[in-house]
C-alpha positions as CSV (number, residue, x, y, z in Angstrom):
1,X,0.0,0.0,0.0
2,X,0.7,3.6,-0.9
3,X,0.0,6.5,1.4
4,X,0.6,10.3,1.2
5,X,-0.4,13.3,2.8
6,X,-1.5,16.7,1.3
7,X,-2.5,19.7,3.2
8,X,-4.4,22.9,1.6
9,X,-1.8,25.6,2.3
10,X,-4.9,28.5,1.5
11,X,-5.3,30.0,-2.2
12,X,-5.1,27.0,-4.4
13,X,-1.7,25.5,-2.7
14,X,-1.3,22.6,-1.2
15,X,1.6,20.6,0.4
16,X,2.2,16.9,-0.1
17,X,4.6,14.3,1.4
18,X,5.8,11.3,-0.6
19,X,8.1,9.0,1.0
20,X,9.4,11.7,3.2
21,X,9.7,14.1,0.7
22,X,7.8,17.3,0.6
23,X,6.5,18.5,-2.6
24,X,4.3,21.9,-3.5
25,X,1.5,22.1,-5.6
26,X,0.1,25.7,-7.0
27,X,-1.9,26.9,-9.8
28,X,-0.7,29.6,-11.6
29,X,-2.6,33.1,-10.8
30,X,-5.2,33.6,-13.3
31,X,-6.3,30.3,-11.5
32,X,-6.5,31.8,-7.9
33,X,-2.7,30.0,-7.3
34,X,0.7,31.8,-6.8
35,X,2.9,29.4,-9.0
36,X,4.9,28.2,-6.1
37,X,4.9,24.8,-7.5
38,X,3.8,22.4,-10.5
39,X,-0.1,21.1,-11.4
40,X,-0.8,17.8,-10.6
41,X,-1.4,16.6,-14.1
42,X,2.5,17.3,-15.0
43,X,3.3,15.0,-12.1
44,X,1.6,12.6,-13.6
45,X,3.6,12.6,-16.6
46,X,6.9,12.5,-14.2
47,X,5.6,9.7,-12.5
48,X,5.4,8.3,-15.7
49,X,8.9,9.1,-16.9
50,X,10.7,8.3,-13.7
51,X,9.3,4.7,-13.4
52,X,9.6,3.8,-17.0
53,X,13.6,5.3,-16.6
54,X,14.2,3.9,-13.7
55,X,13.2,0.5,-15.4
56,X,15.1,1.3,-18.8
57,X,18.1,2.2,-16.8
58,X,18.3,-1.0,-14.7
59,X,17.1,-3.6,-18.1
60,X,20.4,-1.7,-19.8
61,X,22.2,-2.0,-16.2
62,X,21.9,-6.1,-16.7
63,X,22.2,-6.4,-20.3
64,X,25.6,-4.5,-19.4
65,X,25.2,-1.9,-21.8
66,X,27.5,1.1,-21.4
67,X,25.0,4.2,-20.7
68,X,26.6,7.3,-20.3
69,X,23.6,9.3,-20.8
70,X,19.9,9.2,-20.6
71,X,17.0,11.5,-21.0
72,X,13.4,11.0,-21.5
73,X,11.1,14.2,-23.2
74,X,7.3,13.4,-22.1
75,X,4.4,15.5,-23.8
76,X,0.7,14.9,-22.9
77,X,-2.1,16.0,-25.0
78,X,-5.2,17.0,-23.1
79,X,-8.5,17.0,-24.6
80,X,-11.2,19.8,-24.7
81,X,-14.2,18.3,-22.0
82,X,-14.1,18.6,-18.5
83,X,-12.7,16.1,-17.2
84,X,-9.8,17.5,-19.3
85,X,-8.0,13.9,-19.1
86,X,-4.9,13.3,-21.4
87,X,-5.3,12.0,-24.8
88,X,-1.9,11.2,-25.9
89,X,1.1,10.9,-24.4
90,X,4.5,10.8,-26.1
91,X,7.9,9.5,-24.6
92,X,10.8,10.0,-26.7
93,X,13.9,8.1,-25.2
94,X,17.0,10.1,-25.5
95,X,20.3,8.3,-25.2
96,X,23.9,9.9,-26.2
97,X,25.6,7.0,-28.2
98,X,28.5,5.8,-26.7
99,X,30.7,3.6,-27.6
100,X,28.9,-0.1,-28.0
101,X,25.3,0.7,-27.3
102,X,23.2,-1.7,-28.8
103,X,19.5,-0.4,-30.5
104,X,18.1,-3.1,-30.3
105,X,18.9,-4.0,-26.5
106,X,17.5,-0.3,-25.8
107,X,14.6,-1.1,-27.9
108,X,14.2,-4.4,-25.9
109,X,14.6,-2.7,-22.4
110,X,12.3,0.4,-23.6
111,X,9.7,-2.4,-24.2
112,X,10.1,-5.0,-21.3
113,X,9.0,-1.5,-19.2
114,X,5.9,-0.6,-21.6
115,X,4.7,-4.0,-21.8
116,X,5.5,-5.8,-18.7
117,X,7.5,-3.8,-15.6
118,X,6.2,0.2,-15.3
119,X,2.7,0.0,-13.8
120,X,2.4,4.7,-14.4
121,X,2.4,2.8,-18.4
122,X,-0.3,0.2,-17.6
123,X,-2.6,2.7,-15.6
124,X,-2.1,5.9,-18.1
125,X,-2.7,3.3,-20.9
126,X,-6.3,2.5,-20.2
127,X,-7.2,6.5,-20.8
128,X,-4.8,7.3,-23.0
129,X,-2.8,6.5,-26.6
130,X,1.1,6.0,-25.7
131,X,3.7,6.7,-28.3
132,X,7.0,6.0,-28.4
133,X,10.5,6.9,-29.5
134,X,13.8,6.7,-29.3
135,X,16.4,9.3,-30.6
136,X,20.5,9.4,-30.4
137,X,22.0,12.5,-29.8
């Protein structure tokens, strides 16, 4: 099980700790916020990018693949009705080639965490079209 906390701080702040951690959220000002901190449906998309990493890295980790450098570029399309949900969402993989890096074991690990490891995927999936790419700087 899962549990956080998150206290209104007035306007349209609030205050939430995850695993210790203490994050801000804020709207910006023409919705009543301050802009002290990001919207919640942004988060989602870095929940998104972090577990999916965090299993790319690990896959590449054990296939001993030498990563020097990894970024992921995450873009969510909302649609027009309230609830304003995301559409699409877009993760483009960005690895700097090094020396002996195999596409097609960053294509494998990239897919063992779409199809079968990052559970953000699985959930955003069922509301949403994922896309994918990968791109070598």
């Amino acid at each position: 099980m899962h549990e956080i906390s998150c206290a209104w701080k007035g306007d349209m702040a609030f205050s939430a700790r995850v695993n210790g951690h203490e994050i801000t959220l804020d709207a910006e000002e023409a919705f009543g916020g301050k802009d002290t901190g990001p919207r919640p449906k942004p988060l989602l998309l870095v929940a998104l990018a972090g577990c999916s990493g965090m299993d790319v890295v690990s896959i590449l980790k054990k296939m001993r693949e030498p990563v020097t450098w990894f970024n992921m570029r995450v873009e969510g399309d909302l649609g027009e009705e309230h609830p304003k949900t995301y559409r699409t969402i877009r993760i483009v993989y960005e690895f700097k080639a090094s020396d002996g890096l195999k596409d097609e074991n960053v294509r494998k690990a990239i897919d063992l965490s779409r199809e079968r490891y990052c559970g953000v995927n699985a959930m955003l999936g069922k509301s949403a079209t994922m896309e994918f790419a990968v791109s070598y700087l």
